[in-house]
KEKOLSE-396990 format. One record per residue: x, y, z of N, C-alpha, C, O in turn; residue in three letters. Coordinates in steps of 0.001 Angstrom, whole numbers, plus 500000, padded with zeros to 6 digits. Example, Ala and Ser with C-alpha at 12.3 -4.5 7.8 and 13.67 -1.06 7.14 Angstrom:
<atoms>
513190494310507800512300495500507800513200496700507800514236496681508465ALA 512850497750507080513670498940507140512900500030507870513409501138508039SER 
</atoms>
This chain:
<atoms>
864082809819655502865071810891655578864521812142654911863912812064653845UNK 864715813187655476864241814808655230865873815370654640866976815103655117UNK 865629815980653789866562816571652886866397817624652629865409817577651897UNK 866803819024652755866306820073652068867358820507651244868491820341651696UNK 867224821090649997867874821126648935868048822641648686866941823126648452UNK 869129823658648646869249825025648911869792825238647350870622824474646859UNK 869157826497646549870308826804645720870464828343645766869512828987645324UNK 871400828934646181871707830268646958872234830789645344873056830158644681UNK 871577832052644902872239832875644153873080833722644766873746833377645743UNK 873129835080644170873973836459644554873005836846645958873389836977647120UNK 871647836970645406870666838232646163869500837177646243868471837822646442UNK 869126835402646151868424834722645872868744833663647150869628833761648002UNK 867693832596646980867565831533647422866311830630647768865507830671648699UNK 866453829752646610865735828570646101865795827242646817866888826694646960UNK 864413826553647389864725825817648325863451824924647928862464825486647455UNK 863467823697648098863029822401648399862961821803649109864154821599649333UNK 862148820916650171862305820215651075861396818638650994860181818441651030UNK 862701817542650858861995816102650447861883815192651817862632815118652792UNK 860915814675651565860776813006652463861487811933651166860774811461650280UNK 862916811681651249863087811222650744862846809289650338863076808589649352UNK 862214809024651864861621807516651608860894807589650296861050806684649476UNK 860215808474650081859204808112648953859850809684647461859301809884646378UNK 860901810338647950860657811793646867859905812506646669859824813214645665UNK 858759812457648125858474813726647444858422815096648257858936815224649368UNK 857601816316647439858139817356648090857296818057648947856267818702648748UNK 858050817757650100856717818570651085856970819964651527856306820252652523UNK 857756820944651071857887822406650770858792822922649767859822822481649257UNK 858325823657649672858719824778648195858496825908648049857402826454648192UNK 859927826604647618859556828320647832861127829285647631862228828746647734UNK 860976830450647399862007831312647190862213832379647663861228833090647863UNK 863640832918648039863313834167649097864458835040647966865495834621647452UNK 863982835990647883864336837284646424865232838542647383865246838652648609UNK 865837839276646508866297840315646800866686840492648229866156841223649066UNK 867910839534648386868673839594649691869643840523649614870418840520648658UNK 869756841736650933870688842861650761870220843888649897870928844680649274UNK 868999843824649900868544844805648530866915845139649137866150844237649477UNK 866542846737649196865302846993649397863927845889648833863852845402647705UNK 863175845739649686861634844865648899861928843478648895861570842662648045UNK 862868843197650298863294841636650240861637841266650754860727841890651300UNK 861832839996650274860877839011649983860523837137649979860856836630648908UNK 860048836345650787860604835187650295858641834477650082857790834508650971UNK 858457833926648659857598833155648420857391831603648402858252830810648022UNK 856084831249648881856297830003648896855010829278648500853848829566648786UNK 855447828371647846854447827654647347853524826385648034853760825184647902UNK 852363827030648836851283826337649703850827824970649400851228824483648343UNK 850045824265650165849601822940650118848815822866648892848936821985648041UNK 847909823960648851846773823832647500847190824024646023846508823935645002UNK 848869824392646240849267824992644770849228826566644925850082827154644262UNK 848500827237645583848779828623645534850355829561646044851237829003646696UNK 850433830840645651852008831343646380851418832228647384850542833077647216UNK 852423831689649126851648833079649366853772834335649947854760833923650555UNK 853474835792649312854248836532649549854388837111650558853635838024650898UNK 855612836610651410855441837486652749856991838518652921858139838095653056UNK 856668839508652878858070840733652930858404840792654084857674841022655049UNK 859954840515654073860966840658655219862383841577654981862818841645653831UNK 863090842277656076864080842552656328865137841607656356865326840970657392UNK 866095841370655017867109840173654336868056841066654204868022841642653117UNK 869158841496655148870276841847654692871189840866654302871873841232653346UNK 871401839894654659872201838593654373871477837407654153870344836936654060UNK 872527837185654118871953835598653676871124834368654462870299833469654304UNK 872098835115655550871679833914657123870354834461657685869850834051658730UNK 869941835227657060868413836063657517867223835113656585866211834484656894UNK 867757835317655641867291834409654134867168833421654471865995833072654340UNK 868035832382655047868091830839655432867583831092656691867511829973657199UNK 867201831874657467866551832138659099864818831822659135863982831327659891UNK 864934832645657399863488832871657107862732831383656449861641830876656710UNK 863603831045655691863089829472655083862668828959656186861473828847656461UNK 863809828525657073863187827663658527861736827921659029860836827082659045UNK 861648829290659458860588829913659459859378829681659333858468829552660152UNK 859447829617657806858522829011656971858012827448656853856870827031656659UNK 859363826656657051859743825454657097859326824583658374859385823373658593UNK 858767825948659326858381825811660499856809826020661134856210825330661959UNK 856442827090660508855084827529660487854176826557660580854016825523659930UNK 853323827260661919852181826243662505851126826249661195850685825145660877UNK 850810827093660629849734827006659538849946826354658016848989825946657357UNK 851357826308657534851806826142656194853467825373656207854118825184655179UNK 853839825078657325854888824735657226854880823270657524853902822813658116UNK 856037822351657117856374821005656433856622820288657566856407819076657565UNK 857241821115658997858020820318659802857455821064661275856682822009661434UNK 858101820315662137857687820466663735859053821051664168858989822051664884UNK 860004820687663916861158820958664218862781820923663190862962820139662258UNK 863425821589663492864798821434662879865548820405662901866547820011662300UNK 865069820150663475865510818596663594865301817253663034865825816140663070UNK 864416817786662561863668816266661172864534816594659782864832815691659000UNK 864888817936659571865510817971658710867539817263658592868433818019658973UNK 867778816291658219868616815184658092869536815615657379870560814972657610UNK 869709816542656476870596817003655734870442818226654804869285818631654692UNK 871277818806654202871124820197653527872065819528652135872996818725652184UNK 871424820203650898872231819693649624871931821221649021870866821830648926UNK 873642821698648557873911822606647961873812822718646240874486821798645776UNK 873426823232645564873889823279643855874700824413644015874444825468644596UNK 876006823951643248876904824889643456877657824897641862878254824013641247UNK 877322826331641523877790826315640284879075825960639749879162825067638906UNK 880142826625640197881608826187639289882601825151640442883460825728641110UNK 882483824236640538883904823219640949885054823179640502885968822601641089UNK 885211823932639133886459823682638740886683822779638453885904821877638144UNK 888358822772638488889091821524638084889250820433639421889768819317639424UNK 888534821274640675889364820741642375888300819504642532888651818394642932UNK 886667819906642088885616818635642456884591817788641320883582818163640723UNK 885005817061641319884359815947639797883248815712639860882540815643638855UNK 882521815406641895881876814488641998880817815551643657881314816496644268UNK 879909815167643833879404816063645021880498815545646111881172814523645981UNK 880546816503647279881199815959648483880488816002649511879349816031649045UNK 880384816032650840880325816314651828881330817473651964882532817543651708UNK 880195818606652587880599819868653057881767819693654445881424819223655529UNK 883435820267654072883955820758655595885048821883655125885001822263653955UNK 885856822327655858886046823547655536887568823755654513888247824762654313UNK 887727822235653976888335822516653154887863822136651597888601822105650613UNK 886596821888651639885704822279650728884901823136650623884291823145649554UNK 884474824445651876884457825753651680885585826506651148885374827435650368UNK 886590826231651451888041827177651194887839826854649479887543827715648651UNK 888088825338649178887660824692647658886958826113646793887491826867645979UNK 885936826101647202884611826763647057885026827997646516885085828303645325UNK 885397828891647817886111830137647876887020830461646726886717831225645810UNK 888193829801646849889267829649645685889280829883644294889948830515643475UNK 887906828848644344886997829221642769885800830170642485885110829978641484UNK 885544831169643327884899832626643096885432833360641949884572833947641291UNK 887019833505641425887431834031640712886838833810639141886844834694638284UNK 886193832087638905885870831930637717884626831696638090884480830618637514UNK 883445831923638710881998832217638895882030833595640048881993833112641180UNK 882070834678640089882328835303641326880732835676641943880501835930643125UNK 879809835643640942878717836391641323877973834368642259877532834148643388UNK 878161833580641261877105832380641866877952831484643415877407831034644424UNK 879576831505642986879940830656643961879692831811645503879337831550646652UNK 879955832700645037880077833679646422878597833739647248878500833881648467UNK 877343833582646197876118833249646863875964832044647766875511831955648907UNK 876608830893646707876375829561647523876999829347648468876441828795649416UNK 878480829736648553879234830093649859878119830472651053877672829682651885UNK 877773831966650907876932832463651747875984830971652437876119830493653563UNK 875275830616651606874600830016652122874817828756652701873947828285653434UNK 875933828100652458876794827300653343876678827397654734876143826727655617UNK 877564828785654650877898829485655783876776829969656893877053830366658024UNK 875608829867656400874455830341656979873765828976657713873502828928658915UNK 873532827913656783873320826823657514874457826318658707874307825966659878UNK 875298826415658094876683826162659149876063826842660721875932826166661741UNK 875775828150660613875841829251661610874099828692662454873996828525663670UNK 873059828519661563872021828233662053871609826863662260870439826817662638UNK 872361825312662103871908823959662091873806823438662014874274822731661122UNK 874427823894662932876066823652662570876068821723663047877117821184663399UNK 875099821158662985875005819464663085874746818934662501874902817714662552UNK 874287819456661754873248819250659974874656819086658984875642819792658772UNK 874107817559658437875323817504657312874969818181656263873814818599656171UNK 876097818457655085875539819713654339876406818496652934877389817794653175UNK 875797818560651784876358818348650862876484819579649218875685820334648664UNK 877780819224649000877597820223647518877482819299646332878172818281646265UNK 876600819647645374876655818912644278877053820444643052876602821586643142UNK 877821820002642222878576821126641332877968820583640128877663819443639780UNK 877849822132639411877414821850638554877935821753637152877210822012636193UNK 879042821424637038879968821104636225881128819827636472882288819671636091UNK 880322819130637187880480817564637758880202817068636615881254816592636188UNK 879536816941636020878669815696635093879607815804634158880077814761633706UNK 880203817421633539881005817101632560882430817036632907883093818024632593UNK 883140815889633600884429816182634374884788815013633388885976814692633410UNK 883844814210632389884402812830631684884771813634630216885345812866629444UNK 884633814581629834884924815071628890886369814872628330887077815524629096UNK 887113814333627436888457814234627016889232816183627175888540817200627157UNK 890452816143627287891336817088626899891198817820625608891403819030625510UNK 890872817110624701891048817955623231889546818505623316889236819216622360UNK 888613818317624234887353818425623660887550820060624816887409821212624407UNK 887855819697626081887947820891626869888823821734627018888671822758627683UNK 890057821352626302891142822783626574890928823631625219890541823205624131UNK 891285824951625582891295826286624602892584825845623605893373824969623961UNK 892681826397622600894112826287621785894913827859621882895328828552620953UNK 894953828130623417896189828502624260897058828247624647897011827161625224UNK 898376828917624659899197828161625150899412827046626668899355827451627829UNK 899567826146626398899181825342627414899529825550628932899009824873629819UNK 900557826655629186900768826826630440899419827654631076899107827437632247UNK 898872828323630498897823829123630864896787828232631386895941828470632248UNK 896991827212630745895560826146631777896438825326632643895674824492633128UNK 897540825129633064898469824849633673898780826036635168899335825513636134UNK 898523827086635241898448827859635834897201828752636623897113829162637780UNK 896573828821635812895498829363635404894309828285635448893265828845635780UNK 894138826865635208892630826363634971892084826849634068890900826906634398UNK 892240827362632829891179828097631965891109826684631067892026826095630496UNK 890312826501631115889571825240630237887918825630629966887478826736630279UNK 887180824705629422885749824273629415885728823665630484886522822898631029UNK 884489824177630819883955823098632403882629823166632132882037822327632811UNK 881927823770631467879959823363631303879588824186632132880315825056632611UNK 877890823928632516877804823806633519876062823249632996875850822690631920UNK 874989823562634026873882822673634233874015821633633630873347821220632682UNK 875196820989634336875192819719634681874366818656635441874510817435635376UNK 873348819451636278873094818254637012871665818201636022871103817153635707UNK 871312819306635696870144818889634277870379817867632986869549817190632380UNK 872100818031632745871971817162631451871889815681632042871412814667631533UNK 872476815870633223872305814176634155870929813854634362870502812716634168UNK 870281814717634711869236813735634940868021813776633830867047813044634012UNK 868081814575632760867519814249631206867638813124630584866878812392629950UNK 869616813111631122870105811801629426869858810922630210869967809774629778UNK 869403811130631757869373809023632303867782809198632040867503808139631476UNK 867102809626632096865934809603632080865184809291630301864181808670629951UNK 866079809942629635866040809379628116866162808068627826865297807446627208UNK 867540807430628370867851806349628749866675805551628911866587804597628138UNK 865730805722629754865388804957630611863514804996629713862951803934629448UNK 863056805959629490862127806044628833861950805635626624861041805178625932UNK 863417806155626317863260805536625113863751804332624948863703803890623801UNK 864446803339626190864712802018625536866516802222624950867155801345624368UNK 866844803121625183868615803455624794869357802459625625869066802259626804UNK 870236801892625054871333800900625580872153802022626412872631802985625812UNK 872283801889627643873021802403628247874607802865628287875037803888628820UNK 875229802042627719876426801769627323877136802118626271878358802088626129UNK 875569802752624884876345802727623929875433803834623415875626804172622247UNK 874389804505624153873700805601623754874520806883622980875632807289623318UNK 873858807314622077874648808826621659873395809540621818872423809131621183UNK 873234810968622890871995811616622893872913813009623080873887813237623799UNK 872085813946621998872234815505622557870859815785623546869726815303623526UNK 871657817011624594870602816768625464870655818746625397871618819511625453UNK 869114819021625252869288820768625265869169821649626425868115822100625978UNK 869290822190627340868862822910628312868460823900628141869215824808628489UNK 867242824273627596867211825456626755866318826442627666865116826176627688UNK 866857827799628592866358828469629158866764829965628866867216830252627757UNK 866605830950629876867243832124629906868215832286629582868604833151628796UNK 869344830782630596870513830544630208870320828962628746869455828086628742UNK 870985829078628161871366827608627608872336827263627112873272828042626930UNK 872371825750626693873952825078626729872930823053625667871790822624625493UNK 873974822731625431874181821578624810875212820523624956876380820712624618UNK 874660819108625596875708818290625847876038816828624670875235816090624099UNK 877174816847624657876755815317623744877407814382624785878413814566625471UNK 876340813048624702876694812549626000876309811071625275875192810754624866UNK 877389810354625235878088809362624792878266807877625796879368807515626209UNK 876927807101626095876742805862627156876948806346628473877703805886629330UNK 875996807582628556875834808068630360876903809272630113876610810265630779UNK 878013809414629355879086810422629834879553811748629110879553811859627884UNK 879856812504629773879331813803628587880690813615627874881701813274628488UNK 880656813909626240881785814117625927882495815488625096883636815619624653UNK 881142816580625082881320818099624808880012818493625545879040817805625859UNK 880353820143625771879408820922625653879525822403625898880579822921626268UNK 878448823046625688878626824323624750879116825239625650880104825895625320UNK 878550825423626845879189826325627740880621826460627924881204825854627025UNK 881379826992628702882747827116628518883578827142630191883414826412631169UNK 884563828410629941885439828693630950883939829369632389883736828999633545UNK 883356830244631672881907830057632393881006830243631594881302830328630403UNK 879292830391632121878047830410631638878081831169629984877282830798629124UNK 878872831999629780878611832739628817878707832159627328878067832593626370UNK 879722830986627303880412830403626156878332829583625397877244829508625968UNK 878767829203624046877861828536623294876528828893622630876566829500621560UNK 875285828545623209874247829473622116874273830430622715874662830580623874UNK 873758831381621815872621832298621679872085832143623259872327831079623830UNK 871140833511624182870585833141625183869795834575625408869745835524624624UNK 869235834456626624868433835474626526868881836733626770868337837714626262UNK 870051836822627678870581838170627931871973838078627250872556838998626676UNK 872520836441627464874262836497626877874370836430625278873405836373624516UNK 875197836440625055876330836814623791876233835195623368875862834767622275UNK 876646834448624468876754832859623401878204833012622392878748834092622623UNK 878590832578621840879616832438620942879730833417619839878908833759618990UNK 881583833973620173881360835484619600883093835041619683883733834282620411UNK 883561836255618142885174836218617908885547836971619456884818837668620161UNK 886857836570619652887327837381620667888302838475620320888788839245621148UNK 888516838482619194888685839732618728887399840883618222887727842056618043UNK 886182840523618047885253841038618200884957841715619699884204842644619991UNK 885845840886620554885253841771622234886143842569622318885646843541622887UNK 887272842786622079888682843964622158887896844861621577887345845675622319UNK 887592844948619741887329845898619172886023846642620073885931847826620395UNK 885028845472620365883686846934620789884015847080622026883243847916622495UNK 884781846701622856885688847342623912886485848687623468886392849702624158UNK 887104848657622536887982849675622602886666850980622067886417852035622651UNK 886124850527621005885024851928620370884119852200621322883803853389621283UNK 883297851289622579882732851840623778883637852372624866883251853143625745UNK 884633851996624769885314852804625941885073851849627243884798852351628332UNK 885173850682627091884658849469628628885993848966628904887051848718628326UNK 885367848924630249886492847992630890886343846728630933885178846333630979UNK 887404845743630930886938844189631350885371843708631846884592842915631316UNK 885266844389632881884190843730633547882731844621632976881648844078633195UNK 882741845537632488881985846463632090881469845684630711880305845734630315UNK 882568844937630036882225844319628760881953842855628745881727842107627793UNK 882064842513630624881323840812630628880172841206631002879290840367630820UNK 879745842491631609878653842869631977877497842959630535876307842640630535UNK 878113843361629677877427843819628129877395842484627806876195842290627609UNK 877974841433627627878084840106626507876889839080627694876183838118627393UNK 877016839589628694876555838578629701874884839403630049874004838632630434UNK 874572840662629930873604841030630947872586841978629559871380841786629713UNK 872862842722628568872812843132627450872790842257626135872186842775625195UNK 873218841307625967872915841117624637872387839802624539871487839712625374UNK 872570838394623704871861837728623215869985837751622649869903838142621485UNK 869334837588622952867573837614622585867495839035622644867423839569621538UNK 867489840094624021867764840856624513868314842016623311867753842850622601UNK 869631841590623507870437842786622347870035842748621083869898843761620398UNK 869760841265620580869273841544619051867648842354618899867481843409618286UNK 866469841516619665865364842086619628864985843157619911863942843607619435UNK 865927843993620966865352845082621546864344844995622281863947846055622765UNK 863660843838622585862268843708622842862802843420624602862662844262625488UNK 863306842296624761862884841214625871864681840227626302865705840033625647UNK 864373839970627269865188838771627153864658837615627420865315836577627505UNK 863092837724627614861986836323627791861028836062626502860238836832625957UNK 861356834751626210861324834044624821860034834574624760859793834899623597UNK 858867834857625703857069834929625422857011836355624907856073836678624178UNK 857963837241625242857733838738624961858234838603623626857544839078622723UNK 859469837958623305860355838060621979858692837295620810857966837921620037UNK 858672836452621025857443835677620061856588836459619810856454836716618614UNK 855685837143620773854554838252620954854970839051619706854332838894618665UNK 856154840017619772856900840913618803856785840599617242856413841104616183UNK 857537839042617967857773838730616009856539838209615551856715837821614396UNK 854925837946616057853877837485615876853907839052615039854177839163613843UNK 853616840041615831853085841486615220853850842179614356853579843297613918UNK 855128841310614017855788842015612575857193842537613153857823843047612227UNK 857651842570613938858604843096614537860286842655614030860923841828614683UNK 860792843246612953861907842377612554862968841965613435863415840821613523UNK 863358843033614114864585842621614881864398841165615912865289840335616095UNK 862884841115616558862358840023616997862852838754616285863778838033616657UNK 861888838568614934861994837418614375863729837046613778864166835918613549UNK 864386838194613650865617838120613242866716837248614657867859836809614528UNK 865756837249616019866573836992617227866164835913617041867064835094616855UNK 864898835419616996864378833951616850865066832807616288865463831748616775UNK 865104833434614847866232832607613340867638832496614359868187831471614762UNK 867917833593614555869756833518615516869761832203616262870465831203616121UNK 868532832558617304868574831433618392868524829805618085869417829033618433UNK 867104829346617241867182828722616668868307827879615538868360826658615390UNK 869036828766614920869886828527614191871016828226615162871803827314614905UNK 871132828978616303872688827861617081872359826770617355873059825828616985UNK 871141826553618121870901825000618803871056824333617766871825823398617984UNK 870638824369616584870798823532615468872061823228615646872460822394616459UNK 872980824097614655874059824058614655875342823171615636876425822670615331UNK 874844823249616467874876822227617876874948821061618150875865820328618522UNK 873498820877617856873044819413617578873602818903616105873886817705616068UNK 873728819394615313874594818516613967876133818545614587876482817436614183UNK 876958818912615091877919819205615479878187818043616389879053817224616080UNK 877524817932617445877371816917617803877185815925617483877853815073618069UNK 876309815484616515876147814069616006876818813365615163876657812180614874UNK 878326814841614376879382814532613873880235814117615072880961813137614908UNK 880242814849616473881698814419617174881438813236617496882337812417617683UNK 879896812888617639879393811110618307879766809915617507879886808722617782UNK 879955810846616089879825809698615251878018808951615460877765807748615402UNK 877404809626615605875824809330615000875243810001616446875821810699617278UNK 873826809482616388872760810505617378871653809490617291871305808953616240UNK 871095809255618545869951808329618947868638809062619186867487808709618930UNK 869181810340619826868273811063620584868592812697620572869648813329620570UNK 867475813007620568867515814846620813867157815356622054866918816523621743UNK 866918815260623491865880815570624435866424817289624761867519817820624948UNK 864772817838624695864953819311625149864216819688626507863427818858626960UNK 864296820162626777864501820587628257864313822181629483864580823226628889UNK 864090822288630318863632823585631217863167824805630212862864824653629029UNK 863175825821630804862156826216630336861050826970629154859881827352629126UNK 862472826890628053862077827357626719861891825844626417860845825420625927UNK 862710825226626657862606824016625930861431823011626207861284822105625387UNK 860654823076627188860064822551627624858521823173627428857624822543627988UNK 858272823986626911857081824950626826857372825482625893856304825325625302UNK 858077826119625093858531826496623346858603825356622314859552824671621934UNK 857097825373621929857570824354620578857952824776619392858472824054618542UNK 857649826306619238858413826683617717859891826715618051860770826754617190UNK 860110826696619374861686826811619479862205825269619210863180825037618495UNK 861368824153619928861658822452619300861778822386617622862762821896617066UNK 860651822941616913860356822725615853861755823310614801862456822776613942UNK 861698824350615271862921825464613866864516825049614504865571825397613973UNK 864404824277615687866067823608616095866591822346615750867731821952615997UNK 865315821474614915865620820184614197865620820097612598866112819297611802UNK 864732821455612451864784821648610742865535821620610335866588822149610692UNK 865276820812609147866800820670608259867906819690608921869101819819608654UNK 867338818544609944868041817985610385867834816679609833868722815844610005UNK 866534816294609034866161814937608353866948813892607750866717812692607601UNK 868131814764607372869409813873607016869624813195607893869849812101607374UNK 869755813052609458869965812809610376869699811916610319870530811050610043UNK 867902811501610631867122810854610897866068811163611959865498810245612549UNK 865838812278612174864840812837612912864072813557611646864375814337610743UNK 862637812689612202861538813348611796860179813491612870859381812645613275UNK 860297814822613102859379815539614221857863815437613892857460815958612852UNK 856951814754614775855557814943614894855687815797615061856155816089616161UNK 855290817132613847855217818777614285853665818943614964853598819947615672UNK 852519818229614895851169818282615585851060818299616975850548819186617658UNK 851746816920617470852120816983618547853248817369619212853432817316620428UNK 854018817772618343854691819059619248854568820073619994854912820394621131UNK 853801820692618816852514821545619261851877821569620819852029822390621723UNK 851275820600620766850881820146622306851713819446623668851304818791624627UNK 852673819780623378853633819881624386853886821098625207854828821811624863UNK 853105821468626347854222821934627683854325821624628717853339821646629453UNK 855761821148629245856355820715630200855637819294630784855169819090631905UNK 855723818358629577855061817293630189856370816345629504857169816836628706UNK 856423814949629956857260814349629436856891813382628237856116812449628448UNK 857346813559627188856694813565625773857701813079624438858668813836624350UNK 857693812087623477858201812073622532857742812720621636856514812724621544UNK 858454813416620754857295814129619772858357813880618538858961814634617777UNK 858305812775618674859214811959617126858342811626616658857371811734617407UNK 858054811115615438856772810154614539857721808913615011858908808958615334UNK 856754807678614949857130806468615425857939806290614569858941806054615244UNK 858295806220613345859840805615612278860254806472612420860249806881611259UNK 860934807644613289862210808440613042863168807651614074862967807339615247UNK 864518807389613052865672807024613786866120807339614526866799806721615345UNK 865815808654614443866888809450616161864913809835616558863978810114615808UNK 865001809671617967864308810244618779864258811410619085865354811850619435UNK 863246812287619112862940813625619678862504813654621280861761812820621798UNK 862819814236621630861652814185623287861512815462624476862593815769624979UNK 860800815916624769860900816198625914860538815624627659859630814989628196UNK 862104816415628197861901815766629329861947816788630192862912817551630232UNK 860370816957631362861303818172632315862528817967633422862578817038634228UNK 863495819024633286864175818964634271863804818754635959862901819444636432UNK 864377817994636634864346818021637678865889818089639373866198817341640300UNK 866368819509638821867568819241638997867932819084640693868982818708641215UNK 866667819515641315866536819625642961866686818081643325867289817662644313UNK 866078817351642425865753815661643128867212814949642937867458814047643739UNK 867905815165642254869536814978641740870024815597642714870916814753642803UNK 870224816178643394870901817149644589870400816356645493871173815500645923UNK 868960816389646063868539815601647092869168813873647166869448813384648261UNK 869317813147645983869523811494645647870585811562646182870822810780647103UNK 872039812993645571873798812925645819873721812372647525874159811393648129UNK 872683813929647991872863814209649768872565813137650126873542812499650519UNK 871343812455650195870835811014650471872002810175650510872350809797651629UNK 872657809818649548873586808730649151875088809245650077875979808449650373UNK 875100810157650293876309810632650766876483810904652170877646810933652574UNK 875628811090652925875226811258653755874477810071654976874244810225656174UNK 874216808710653925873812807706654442875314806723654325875593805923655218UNK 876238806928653050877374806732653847877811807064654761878146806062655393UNK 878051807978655306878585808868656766878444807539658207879176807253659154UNK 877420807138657820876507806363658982877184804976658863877456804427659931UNK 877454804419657867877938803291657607879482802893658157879962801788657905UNK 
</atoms>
């Protein structure tokens, strides 16, 4: 079975294509700046090289016209026809309160979809698009969504509602919902499965530590907090967002800038975190560079960042009632070891004690970098959140047939 795995931003779209008998990936590639001058879609060749080819992308369905395309190509492309391809699997950022679990795509899980633009407007309205585009160009092709705030749908009530008055999430949906969910899923099973954790009775924080990041505590397979919120913005520190901030702190520099609502999710979300403190960057390699050459506001963003994930992870290992495991993750986390190193310090009470040597020599490989007697495990694992999308579609889709 051929699977191709879509994840449609605003102006984006990220694509994979598996033989799923065996997993693996026989194309890969991204098409940039859809609706926007200098559209573009890259792809990553047989030898490992990218090659860039510029196209006219006013929409989306041009974007998904062009993958095929590619997907098609006598010189570099995966397939002979549209037709080998067996299914389409969506990552779709906010589900809400309406989907727990991936579905099979029909149009009252587009409408679903739609409904909930109001609390993701910029990501669900992309993935929509691209629904809608496969729909329009392969309308026989089963399509699946996997959400990415599925994984945390086991979370208790006290852990996800606001201390608002309760009709407001009664009306409204304003709760915690997470999200890169389908990353903390396939980290903590993979922790699971590599450190020897009882399945049943595991306590692991799991980090996602990127541009965006978030923290899950996930309690025998099931999440039971995490840091993100009503959306992406809630929890650490990040590279462009705010992360966790009074909300009377957002009225006040609302009212002394003179912003409107959206003008001031634009600032907490697109302006500040790494970004706003350093002045430098909102990419962890530029911020480091800075604070290497003396740069205070740099190293002052570093301590910030560092200091939430911490904060996090002890937090967690109080709500678990203990901690087995630490695993960090995409792409700070996975290639930043001073960012591994300064997010467990001071955690020895715990029972983590970090091989800081071989930490060191960690990027993006899958790696313990605990010393053999530390009680809680350290590790990195890379994310693989496309093959989790591809497994849902597979599984969901081979029901259909049954």
């Amino acid at each position: 079975m051929k699977i191709l795995v879509l994840n449609c931003g605003s102006s984006s779209i990220k694509y994979k294509l598996y033989d799923m008998d065996n997993e693996t990936v026989l194309a890969q590639g991204g098409v940039e700046r859809i609706g926007i001058d200098g559209a573009f879609i890259k792809v990553t060749m047989p030898d490992g090289s990218k090659k860039k080819i510029d196209a006219d992308l006013p929409t989306h369905k041009e974007g998904v016209n062009l993958v095929f395309k590619c997907l098609l190509d006598k010189d570099f492309g995966a397939i002979k026809s549209l037709d080998e391809i067996d299914a389409v699997g969506h990552r779709i950022v906010q589900g809400g309160d309406k989907f727990n679990k991936s579905v099979i795509v029909d149009k009252s899980v587009e409408d679903g979809i739609e409904e909930l633009c109001d609390l993701a407007p910029v990501h669900n309205a992309g993935h929509l698009k691209g629904i809608r585009a496969v729909d329009a160009l392969m309308p026989n092709t089963p399509q699946v969504c996997v959400f990415d705030n599925a994984f945390h749908s086991t979370m208790p009530d006290y852990a996800y509602l606001y201390a608002v008055p309760y009709e407001i999430y009664e009306k409204y949906h304003v709760r915690r919902y997470g999200f890169h969910g389908t990353s903390h899923r396939y980290v903590s099973k993979r922790a699971i499965e590599i450190l020897n954790l009882d399945p049943e009775t595991s306590k692991i924080v799991t980090c996602h530590i990127g541009n965006g990041a978030s923290c899950a505590a996930i309690v025998g397979g099931k999440v039971m907090d995490t840091s993100m919120g009503l959306t992406p913005l809630a929890g650490l520190m990040m590279g462009s967002r705010s992360g966790d901030i009074d909300p009377s702190a957002v009225t006040y520099i609302m009212d002394k800038l003179g912003k409107k609502p959206q003008e001031m999710a634009d600032y907490l979300n697109k302006e500040s975190g790494m970004l706003g403190i350093s002045g430098v960057s909102s990419d962890m390699r530029d911020v480091y560079d800075a604070a290497g050459k003396g740069n205070k506001r740099a190293q002052l963003a570093l301590k910030m960042y560092t200091y939430r994930i911490k904060k996090y992870i002890g937090s967690y290992a109080a709500a678990m009632g203990g901690i087995d495991a630490v695993i960090f993750t995409a792409g700070v986390g996975e290639n930043q070891a001073q960012v591994r190193e300064k997010s467990v310090e001071g955690l020895e009470f715990l029972g983590i004690k970090l091989d800081k040597e071989k930490n060191l020599g960690v990027h993006g490989t899958e790696t313990v970098i605990s010393t053999p007697d530390s009680r809680v495990k350290v590790a990195v694992i890379p994310t693989d959140e496309e093959i989790v999308i591809a497994r849902d579609t597979k599984e969901l889709v081979e029901g259909l047939k049954k």
